[in-house]
C-alpha positions as CSV (number, residue, x, y, z in Angstrom):
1,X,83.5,-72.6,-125.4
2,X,82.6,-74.9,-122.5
3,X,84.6,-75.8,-119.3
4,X,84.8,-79.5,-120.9
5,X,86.9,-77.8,-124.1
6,X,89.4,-75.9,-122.0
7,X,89.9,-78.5,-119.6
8,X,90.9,-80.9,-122.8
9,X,92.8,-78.5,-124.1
10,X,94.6,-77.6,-120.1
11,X,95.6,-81.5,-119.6
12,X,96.5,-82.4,-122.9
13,X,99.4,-79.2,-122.8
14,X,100.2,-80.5,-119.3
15,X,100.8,-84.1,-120.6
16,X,103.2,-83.6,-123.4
17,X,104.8,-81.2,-120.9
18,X,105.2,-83.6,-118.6
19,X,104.8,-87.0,-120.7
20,X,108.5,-88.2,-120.0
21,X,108.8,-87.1,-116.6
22,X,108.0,-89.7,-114.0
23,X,108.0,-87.6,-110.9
24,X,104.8,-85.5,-111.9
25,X,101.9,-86.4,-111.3
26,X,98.5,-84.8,-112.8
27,X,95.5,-85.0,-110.7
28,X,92.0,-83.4,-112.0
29,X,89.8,-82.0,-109.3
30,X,92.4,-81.8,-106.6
31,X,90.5,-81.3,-103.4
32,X,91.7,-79.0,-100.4
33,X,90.2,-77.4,-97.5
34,X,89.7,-81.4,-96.2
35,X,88.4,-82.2,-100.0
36,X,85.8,-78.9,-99.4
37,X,87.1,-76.9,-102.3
38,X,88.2,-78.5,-105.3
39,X,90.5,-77.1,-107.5
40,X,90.3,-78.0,-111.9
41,X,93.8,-79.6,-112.4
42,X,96.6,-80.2,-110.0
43,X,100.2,-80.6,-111.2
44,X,102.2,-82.2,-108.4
45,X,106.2,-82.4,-108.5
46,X,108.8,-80.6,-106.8
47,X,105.8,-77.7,-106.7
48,X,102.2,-78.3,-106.0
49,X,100.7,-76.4,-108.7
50,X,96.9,-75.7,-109.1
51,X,95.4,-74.6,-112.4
52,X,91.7,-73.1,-112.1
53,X,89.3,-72.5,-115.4
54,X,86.7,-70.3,-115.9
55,X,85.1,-70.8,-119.7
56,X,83.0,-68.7,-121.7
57,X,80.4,-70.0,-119.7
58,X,81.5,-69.3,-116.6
59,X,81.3,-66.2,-113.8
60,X,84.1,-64.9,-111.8
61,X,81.8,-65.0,-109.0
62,X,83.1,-67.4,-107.0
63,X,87.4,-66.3,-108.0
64,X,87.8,-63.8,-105.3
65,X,87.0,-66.6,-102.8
66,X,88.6,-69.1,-104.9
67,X,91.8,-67.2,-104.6
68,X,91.9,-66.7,-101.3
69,X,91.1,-70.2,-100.6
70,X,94.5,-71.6,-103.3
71,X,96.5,-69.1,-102.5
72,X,97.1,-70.9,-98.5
73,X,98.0,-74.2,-100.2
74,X,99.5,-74.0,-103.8
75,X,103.6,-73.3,-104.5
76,X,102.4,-71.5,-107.5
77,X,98.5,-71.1,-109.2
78,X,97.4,-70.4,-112.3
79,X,94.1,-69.1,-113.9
80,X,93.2,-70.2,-117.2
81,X,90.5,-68.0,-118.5
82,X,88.3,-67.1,-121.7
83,X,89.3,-63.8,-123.5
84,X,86.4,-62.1,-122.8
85,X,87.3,-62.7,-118.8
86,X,90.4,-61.9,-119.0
87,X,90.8,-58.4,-117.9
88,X,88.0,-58.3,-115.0
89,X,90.0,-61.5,-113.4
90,X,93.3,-60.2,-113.4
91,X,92.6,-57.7,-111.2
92,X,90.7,-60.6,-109.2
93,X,93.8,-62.7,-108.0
94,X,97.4,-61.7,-107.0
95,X,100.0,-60.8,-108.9
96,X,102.3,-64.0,-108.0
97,X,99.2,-66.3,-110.5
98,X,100.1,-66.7,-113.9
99,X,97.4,-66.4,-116.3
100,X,96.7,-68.0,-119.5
101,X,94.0,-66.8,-122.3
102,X,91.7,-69.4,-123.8
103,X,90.5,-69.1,-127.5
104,X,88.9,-70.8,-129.7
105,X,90.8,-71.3,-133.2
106,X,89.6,-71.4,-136.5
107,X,89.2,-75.6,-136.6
108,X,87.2,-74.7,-133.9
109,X,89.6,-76.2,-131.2
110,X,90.6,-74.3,-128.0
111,X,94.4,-72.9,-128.1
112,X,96.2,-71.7,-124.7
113,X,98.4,-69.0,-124.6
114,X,100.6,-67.7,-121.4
115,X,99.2,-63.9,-120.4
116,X,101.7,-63.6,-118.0
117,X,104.0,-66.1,-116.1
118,X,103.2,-67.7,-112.4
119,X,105.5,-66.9,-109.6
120,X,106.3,-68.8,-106.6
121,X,103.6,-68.5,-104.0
122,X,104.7,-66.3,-100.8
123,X,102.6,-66.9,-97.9
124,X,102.0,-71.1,-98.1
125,X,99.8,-71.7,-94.9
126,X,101.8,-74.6,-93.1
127,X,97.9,-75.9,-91.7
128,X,96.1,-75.9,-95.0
129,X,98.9,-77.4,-96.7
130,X,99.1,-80.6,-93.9
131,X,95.2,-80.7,-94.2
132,X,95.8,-81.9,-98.0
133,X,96.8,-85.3,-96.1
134,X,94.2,-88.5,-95.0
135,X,94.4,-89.3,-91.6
136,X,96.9,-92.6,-92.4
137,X,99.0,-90.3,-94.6
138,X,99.3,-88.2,-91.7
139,X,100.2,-90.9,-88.8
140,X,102.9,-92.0,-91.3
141,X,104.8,-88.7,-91.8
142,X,104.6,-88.2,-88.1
143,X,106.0,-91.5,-87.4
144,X,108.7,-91.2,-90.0
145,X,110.0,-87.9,-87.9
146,X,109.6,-89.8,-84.6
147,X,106.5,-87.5,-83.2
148,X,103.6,-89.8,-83.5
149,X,103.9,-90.9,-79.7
150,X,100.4,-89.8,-78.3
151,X,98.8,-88.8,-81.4
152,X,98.7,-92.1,-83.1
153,X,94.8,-92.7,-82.4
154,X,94.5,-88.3,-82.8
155,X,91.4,-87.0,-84.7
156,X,92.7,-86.0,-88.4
157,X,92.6,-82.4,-87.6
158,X,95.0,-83.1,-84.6
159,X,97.4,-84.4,-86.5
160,X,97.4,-82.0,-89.1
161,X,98.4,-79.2,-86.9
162,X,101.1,-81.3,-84.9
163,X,102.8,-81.6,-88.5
164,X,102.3,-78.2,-89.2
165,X,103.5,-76.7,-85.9
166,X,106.1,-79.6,-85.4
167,X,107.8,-79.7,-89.3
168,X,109.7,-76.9,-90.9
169,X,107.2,-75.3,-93.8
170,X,109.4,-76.8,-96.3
171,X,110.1,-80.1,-95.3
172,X,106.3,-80.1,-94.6
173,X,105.3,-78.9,-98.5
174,X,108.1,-82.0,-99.7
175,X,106.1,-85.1,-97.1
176,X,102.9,-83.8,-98.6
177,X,103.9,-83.4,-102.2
178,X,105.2,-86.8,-102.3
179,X,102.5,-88.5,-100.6
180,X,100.0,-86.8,-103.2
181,X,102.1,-88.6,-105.8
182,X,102.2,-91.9,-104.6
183,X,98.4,-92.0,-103.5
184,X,96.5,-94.4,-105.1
185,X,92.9,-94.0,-104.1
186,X,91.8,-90.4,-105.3
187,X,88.0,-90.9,-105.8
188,X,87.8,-90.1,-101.6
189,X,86.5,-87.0,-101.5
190,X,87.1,-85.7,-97.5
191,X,89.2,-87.1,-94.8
192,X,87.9,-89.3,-92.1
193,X,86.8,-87.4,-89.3
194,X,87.7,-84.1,-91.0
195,X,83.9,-83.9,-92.2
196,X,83.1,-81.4,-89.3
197,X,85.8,-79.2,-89.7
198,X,84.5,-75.6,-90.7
199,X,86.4,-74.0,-93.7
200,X,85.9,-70.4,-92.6
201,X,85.7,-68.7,-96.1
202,X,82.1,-69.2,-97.9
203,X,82.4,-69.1,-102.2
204,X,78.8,-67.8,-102.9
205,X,77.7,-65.1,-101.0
206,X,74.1,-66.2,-101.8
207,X,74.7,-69.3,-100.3
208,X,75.9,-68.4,-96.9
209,X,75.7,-72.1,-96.2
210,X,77.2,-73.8,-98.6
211,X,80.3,-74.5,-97.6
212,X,80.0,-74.9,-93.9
213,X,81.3,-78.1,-93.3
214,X,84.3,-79.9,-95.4
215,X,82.1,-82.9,-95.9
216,X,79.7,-80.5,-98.3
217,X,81.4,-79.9,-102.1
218,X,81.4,-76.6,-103.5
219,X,80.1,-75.8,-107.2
220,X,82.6,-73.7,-108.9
């Protein structure tokens, strides 16, 4: 059972779920940490909900880090996982993640089936969740709540943490949900000067490296 399969199998339950409801948006390989980290499939309406895989074919390696990284910006997360994973990772991620068991069926398709239920998230980092913003996306909000006066030519990262000091956490999650759904251009894959900003957590300890700068993608 290959990533590709489950993934199929992930976004074809999420669009008959959400097939007749046109204030959801579905995005595959959502990127946060300024596009560093990128998360398998994002489901984006009045939550910003982040769905990561891990196949037959896949390690847990990298989940522990994973976690800690989706856990700061997703209202709720869950991990779709192969059978054989399925007891080693739920011990990996928090209790407030849903998880869902991938199988393969007798026609040889993959079937999903909820483990347990997602929760909503507890501890949303105001910072992470304003750095899911482009620069322009950024100016705007502030503009719209009348604080853009001196930050209008800021560095990205500047005006991320204005709008997360400045905004309530909630108002701040609803700007940045509905900007992700009306965004047009997703193929970007980092923020305009956010390219130097250090993400702080590195996903493969053999790679102390790898992640160093937002402008670098992680593998899974």
């Amino acid at each position: 059972m290959r990533d590709f399969d489950v993934r199929q199998a992930l976004r074809r339950d999420l669009d008959e779920q959400h097939h007749d409801d046109a204030r959801t948006r579905i995005v595959e390989e959502m990127g946060i940490w300024a596009g560093s980290v990128r998360v398998d499939i994002a489901v984006i309406n009045g939550e910003l909900s982040g769905y990561e895989i891990k196949s037959a074919r896949d390690t847990l390696v990298r989940l522990p880090a994973q976690q800690a990284l989706y856990s700061q910006v997703f209202d709720r997360v869950t991990l779709v996982v192969a059978d054989h994973h399925s007891k080693k990772a739920s011990v990996l991620i928090p209790e407030w993640w849903g998880v869902m068991i991938a199988s393969m069926a007798d026609d040889l398709s993959v079937c999903l089936q909820e483990d347990r239920p997602s929760y909503g998230n507890p501890a949303v980092d105001a910072l992470q969740v304003a750095r899911l913003l482009w620069r322009p996306e950024a100016v705007a909000i502030l503009e719209r709540h009348g604080l853009v006066k001196g930050f209008r030519s800021a560095a990205a990262e500047k005006l991320c943490r204005r709008l997360a000091s400045e905004l309530p956490i909630d108002l701040l999650r609803l700007e940045v949900r509905e900007t992700l759904k009306a965004r047009t251009n997703w193929s970007r894959k980092s923020v305009d000067d956010k390219r130097e900003m250090a993400v702080g957590v590195d996903l493969d300890p053999l790679r102390p490296s790898a992640c160093a700068h937002a402008g670098v993608g992680c593998d899974r």
